[in-house]
Legacy VTK file of the C-alpha trace (Angstrom):
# vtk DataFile Version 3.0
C-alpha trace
ASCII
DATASET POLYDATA
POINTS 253 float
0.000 0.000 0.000
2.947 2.656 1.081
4.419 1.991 -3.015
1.231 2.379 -4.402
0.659 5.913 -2.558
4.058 6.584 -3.543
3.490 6.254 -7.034
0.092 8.589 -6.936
2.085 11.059 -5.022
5.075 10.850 -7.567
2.576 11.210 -10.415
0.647 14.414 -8.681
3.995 16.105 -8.246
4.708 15.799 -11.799
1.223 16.393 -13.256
1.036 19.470 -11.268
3.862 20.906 -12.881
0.957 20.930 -16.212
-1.167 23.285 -13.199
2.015 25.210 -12.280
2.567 25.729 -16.450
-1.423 26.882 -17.124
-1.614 29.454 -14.280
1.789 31.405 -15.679
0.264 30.870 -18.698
-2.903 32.298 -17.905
-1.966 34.697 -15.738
1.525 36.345 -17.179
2.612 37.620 -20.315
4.848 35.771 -21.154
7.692 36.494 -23.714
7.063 34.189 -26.363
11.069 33.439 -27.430
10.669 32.354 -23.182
8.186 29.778 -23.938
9.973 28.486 -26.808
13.373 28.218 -24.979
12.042 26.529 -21.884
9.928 24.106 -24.362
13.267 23.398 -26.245
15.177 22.313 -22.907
11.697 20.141 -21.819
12.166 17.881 -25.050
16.051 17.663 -24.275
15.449 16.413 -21.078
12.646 14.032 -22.030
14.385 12.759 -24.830
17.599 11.803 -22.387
14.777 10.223 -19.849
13.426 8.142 -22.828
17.028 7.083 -24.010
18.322 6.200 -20.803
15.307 5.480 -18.046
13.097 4.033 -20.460
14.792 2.114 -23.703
17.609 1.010 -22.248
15.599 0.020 -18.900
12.919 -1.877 -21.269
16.089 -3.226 -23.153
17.768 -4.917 -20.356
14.489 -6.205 -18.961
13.545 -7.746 -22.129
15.933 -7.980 -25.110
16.236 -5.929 -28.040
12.608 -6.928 -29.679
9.838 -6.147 -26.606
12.291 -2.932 -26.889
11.583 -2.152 -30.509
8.795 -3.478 -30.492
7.003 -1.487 -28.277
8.462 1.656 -28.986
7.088 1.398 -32.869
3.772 0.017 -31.749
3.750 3.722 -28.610
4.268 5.485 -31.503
1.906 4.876 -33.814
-0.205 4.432 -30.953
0.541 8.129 -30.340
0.395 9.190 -33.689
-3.153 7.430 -34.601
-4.796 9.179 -31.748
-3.072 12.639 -32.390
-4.497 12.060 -36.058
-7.938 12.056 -34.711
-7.840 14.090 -32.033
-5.980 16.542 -34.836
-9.011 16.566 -37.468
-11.020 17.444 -34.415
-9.516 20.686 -33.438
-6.454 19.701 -30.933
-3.731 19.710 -33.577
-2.417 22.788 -31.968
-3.031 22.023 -28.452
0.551 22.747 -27.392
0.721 26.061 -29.482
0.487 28.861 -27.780
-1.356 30.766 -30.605
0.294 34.108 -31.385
0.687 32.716 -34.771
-2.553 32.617 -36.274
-1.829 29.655 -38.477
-1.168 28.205 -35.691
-3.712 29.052 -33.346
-5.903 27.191 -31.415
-9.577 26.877 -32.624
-12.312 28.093 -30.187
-15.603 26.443 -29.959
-17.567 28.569 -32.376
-15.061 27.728 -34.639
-14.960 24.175 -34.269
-17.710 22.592 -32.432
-16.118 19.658 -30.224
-12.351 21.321 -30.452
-12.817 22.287 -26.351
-13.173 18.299 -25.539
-10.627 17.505 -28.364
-7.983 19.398 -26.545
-8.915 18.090 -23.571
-8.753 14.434 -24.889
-5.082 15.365 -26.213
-4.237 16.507 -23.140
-4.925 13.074 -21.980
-3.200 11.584 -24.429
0.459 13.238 -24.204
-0.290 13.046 -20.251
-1.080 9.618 -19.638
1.963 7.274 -20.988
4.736 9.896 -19.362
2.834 9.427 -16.024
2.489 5.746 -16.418
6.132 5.260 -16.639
6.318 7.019 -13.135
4.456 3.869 -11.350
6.408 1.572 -13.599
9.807 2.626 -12.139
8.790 2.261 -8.482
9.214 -1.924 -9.934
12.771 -1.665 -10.295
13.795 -1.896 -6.668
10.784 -0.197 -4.764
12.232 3.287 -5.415
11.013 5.854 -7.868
12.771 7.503 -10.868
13.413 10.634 -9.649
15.377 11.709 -13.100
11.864 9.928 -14.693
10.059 12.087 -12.059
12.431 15.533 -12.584
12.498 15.271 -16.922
8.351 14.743 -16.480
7.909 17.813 -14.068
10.224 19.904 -16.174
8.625 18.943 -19.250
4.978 19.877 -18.434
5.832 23.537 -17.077
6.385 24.852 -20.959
3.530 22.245 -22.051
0.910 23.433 -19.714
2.096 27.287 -20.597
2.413 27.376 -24.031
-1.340 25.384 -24.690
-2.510 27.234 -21.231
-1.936 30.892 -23.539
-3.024 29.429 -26.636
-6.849 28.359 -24.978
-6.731 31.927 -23.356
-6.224 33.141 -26.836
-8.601 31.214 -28.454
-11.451 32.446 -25.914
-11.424 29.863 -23.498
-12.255 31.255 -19.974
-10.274 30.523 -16.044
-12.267 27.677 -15.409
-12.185 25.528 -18.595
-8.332 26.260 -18.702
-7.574 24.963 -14.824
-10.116 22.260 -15.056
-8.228 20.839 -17.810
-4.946 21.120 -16.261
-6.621 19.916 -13.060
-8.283 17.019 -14.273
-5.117 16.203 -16.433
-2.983 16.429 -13.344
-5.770 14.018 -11.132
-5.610 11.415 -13.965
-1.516 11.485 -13.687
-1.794 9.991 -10.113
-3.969 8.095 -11.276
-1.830 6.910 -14.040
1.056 6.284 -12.171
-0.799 4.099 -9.604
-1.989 1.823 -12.349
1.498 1.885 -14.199
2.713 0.352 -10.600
-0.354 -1.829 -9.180
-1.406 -3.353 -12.942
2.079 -3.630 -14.876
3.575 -4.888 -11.320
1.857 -8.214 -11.998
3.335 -9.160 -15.460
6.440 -10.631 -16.664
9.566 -8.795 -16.953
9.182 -9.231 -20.882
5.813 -7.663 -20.845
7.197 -4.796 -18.028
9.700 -4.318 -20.803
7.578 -3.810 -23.497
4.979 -1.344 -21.490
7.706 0.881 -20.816
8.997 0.782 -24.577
5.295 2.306 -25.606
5.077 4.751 -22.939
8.713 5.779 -24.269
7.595 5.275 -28.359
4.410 7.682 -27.239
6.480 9.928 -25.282
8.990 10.402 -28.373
6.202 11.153 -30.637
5.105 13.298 -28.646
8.261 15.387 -28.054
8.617 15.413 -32.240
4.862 16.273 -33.069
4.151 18.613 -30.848
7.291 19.928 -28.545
10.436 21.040 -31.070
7.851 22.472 -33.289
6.667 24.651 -30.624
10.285 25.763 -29.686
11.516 25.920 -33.260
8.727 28.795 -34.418
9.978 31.348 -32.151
13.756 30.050 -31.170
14.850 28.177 -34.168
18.423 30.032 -34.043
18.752 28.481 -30.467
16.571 25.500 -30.203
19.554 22.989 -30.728
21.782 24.711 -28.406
19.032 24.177 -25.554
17.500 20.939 -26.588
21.085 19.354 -26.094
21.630 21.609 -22.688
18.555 19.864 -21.549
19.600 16.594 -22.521
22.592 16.958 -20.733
21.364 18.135 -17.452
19.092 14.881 -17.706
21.765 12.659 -18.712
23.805 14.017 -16.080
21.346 12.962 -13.148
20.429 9.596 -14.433
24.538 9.274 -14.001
24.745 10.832 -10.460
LINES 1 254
253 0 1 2 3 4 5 6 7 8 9 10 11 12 13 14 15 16 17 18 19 20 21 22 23 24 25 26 27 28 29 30 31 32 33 34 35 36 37 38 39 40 41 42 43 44 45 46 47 48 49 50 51 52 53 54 55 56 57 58 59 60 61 62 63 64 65 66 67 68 69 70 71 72 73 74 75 76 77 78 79 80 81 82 83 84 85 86 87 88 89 90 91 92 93 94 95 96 97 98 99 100 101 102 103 104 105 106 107 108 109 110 111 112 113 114 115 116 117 118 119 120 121 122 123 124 125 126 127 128 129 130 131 132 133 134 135 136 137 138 139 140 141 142 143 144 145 146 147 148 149 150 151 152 153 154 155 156 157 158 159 160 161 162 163 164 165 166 167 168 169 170 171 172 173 174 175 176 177 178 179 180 181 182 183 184 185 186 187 188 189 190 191 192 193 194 195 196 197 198 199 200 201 202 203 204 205 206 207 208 209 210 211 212 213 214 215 216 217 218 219 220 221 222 223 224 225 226 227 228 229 230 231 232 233 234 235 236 237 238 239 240 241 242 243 244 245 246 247 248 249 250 251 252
């Protein structure tokens, strides 16, 4: 009972990082090179969490195959939903909308986009948080690099999309119930990564964390560096790789 609390608490700390995101957001004006830098260093990190936390951890559990495996099958897992979610209006659910062609649609616009980008909030939520519970397997002690590149990660996420609803009309309490409810189903998320993954074989643990990781790298490539490169494209690399670093650094320490 104490792991599985552990895991919900590990996923509300990172999920609230989405909350901590929406109300700067929201709330600040925000420079918009800012949001791209920070958004650059987020996919650095996650990409180094992926690499080393999550492939290589599914890797040694498994073998090369539940490895690449699952990370093809996460991905077009990923991608599949984003392509419906995207016809539906969430294709730009991590823009923050001062580009128009990028903007966010409001509901006038496109009945249904409101629960679309809710649903897609879901979706890039839900496999990063999952991972969470899985670590706690290895050993009975979290991932706190998993846990750190997660929470770092959904600060620019839950600001840049958090100032793209505000710009698309979207009012206080649609915004931080989103965030809110996105942030609730992290715990739960990580609880079930921990209590229903826990009771499979280490192949199948393997291969779990490979499509949370496959997911999780779609993710980062679909919706993340374009983000960063619209408004810090001269920079982007420069950061993405300082992120990277920092990450690869801890998962060393």
């Amino acid at each position: 009972m104490i792991d599985v609390l552990q895991a919900g608490l590990w996923g509300l700390v990172a999920g609230s990082a989405l909350l901590l995101g929406a109300g700067i957001g929201f709330g600040l004006p925000v420079p918009q090179t800012a949001i791209a830098l920070v958004m650059a260093f987020g996919a650095g990190v996650l990409i180094s969490a992926v690499s080393f936390e999550l492939v290589a951890e599914a890797y040694d559990q498994g073998g090369l195959a539940p490895a690449a495996i699952g990370t093809l099958v996460g991905a077009g897992a990923y991608t599949a939903g984003n392509l419906w979610l995207a016809r539906r209006g969430a294709r730009h659910r991590k823009r923050s909308g001062r580009h128009q062609a990028h903007a966010q649609p409001s509901e006038a616009q496109q009945g249904g986009s409101g629960l679309a980008l809710a649903l897609g909030a879901l979706l890039d939520g839900v496999p990063e948080s999952a991972v969470i519970g899985v670590s706690l397997l290895d050993g009975g002690a979290v991932s706190l690099v998993t846990v750190a590149a997660v929470f770092i990660s959904n600060v620019p996420e839950g600001l840049s999309s958090s100032a793209g609803m505000k710009r698309a009309g979207r009012g206080k309490a649609y915004v931080f119930g989103v965030w809110g409810a996105i942030a609730a189903a992290s715990t739960v998320s990580a609880v079930l990564g921990y209590t229903v993954v826990g009771a499979f074989s280490p192949a199948v643990i393997a291969a779990v964390t490979a499509v949370a990781a496959g997911a999780i790298l779609a993710m980062i490539a679909d919706t993340m560096i374009p983000e960063a490169f619209e408004d810090a494209h001269l920079a982007i690399g420069l950061v993405t790789v300082s992120g990277f670093l920092v990450s690869f650094a801890l998962s060393h320490a």
